[in-house]
Structures are given as structure tokens and as C-alpha cells.
C-alpha atoms as a printed R data frame, in Angstrom:
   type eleno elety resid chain resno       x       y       z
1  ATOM     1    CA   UNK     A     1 -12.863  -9.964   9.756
2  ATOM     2    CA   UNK     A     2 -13.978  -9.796  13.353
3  ATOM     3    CA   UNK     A     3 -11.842 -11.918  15.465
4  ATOM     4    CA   UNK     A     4  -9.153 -12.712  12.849
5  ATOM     5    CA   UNK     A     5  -6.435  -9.583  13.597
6  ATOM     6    CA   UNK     A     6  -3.435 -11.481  11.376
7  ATOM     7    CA   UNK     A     7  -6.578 -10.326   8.238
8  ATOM     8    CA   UNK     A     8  -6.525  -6.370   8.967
9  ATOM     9    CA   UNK     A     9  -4.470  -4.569   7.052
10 ATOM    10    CA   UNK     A    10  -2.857  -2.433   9.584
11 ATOM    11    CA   UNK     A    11   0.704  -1.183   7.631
12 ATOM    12    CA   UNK     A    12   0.791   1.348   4.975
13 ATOM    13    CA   UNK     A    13   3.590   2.514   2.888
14 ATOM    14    CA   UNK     A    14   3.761   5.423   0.339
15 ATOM    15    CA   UNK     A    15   5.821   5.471  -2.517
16 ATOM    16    CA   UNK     A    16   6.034   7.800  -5.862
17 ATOM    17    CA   UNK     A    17   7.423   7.910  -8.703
18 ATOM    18    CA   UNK     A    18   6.735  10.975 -11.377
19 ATOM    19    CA   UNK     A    19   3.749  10.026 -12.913
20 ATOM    20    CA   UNK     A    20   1.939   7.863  -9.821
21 ATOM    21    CA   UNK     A    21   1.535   6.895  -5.961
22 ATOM    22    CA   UNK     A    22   1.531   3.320  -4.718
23 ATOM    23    CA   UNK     A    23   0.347   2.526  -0.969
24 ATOM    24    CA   UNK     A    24   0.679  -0.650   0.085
25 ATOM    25    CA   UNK     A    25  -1.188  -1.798   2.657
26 ATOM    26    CA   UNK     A    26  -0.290  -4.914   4.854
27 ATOM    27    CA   UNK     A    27  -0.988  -7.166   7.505
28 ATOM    28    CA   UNK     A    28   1.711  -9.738   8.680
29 ATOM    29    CA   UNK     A    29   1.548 -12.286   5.612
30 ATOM    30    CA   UNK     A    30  -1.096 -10.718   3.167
31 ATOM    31    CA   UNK     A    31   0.028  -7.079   1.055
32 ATOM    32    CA   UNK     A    32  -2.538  -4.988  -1.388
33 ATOM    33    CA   UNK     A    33  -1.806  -2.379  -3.947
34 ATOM    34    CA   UNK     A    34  -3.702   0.971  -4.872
35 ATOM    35    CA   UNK     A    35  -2.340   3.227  -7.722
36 ATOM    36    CA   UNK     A    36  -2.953   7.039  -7.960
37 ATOM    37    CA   UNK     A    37  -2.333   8.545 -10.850
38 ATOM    38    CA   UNK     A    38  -0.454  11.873 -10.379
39 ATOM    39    CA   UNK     A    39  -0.749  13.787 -13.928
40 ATOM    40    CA   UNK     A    40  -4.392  14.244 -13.964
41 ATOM    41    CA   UNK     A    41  -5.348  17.914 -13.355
42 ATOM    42    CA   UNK     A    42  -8.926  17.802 -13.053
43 ATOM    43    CA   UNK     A    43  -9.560  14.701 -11.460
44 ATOM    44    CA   UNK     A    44  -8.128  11.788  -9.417
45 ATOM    45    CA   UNK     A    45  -7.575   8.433 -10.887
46 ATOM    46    CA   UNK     A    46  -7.364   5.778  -8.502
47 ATOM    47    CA   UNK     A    47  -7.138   2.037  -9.149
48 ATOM    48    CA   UNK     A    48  -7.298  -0.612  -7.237
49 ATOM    49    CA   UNK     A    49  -5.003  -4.066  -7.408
50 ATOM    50    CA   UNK     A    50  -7.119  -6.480  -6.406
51 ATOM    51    CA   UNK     A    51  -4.220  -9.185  -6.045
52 ATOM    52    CA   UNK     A    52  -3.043 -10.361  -2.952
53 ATOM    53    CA   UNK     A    53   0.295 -10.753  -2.652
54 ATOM    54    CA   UNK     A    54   2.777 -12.558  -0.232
55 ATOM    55    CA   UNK     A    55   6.219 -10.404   1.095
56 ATOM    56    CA   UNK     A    56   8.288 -11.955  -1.953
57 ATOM    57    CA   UNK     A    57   5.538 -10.646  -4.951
58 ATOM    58    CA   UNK     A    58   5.571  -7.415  -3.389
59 ATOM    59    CA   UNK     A    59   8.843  -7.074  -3.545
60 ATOM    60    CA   UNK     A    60   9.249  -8.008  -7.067
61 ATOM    61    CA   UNK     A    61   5.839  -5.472  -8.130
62 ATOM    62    CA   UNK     A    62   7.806  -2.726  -6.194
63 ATOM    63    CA   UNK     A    63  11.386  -4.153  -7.641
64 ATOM    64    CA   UNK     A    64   9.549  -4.231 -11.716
65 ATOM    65    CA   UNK     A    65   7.652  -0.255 -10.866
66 ATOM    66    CA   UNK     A    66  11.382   0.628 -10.105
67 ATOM    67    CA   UNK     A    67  12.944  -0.947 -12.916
68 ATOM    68    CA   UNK     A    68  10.025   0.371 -15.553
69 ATOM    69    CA   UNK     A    69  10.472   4.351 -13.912
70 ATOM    70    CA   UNK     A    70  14.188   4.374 -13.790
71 ATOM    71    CA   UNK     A    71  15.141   6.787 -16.654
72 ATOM    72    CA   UNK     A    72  12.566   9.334 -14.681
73 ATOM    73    CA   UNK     A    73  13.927   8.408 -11.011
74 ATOM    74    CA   UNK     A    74  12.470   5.368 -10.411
75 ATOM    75    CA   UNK     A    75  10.546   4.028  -7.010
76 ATOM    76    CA   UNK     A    76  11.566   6.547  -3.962
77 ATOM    77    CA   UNK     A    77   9.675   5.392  -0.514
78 ATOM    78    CA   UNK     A    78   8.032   8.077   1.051
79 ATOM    79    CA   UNK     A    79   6.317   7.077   4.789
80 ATOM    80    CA   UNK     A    80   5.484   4.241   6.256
81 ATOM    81    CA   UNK     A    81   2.403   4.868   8.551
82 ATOM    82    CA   UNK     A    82   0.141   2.326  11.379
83 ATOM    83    CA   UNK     A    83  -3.594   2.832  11.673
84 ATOM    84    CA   UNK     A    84  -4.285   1.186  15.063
85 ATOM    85    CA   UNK     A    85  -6.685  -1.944  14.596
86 ATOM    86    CA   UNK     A    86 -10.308  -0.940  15.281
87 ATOM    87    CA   UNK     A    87 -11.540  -1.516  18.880
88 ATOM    88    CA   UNK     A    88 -15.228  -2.762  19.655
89 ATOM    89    CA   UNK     A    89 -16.818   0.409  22.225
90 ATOM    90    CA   UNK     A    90 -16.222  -0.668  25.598
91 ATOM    91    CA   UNK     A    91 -13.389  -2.809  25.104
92 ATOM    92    CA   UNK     A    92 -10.605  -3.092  27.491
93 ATOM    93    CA   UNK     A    93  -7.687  -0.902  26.672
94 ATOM    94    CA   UNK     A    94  -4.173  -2.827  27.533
């Protein structure tokens, strides 16, 4: 939302376990999920969470993916990455 910077979701982390990746994506107080799934072949399988979760739910999602993939390694973060927020053209650079 234009105007409203606290809304963009500006922080992305990648984890994995065997059979998926999860990237989160976050801005200071609001955190969304997206699911790849990693064993098909021919095609990629991507699903959306359309939740939005609060710092403590995301936590326990990432905490119950961990617990459910443990006999196969579990969670493992991978990168955290920033996209910088969008700039309207011709708008002062600080």
C-alpha cells in the first residue's frame, strides 16, 4: 500500500527441508508463507499460505515444519535476503 511502508513485505528468509522450500516474507509485525515443493521433476508446485501471521505463529509454523521433518533433518535456514522498498521515479534518494 502506497504510503503505508510498516505493510511491504521487505524481509525474506529461505529455509528447506528434503522434500520442500519455505520463504517467509516479512515486514516489521506482519509474516507470509509460500511452500515449494522440491520432489517434482517435471514441474514446480508452489503454494501459497494465505495466513498472516504475527512473530510468535511464525515461530511455532517454523518450530511444528521442524518437528514434523526431523527423522529426515528437519528445518535448516538457508539466507535471509532485503529487497529494497520500491521508490516512486523521481523521488529523493537519502
Amino acid at each position: 500500500m502506497p504510503g503505508s511502508g510498516d505493510q511491504v513485505l521487505s524481509k525474506y528468509t529461505l529455509y528447506e527441508t528434503r522434500s520442500r522450500f519455505y520463504i517467509t516474507a516479512s515486514s516489521s509485525n506482519r509474516h507470509r508463507i509460500l511452500k515449494v515443493d522440491r520432489t517434482a521433476s517435471t514441474s514446480l508446485n508452489v503454494f501459497e499460505d494465505h495466513a498472516v501471521y504475527d512473530a510468535k505463529q511464525l515461530d511455532q509454523v517454523l518450530r511444528m515444519v521442524d518437528d514434523g521433518n526431523k527423522s529426515a533433518g528437519g528445518l535448516e535456514k538457508v539466507l535471509d535476503f532485503h529487497l529494497p522498498l520500491r521508490r516512486d521515479i523521481g523521488e529523493e534518494v537519502l
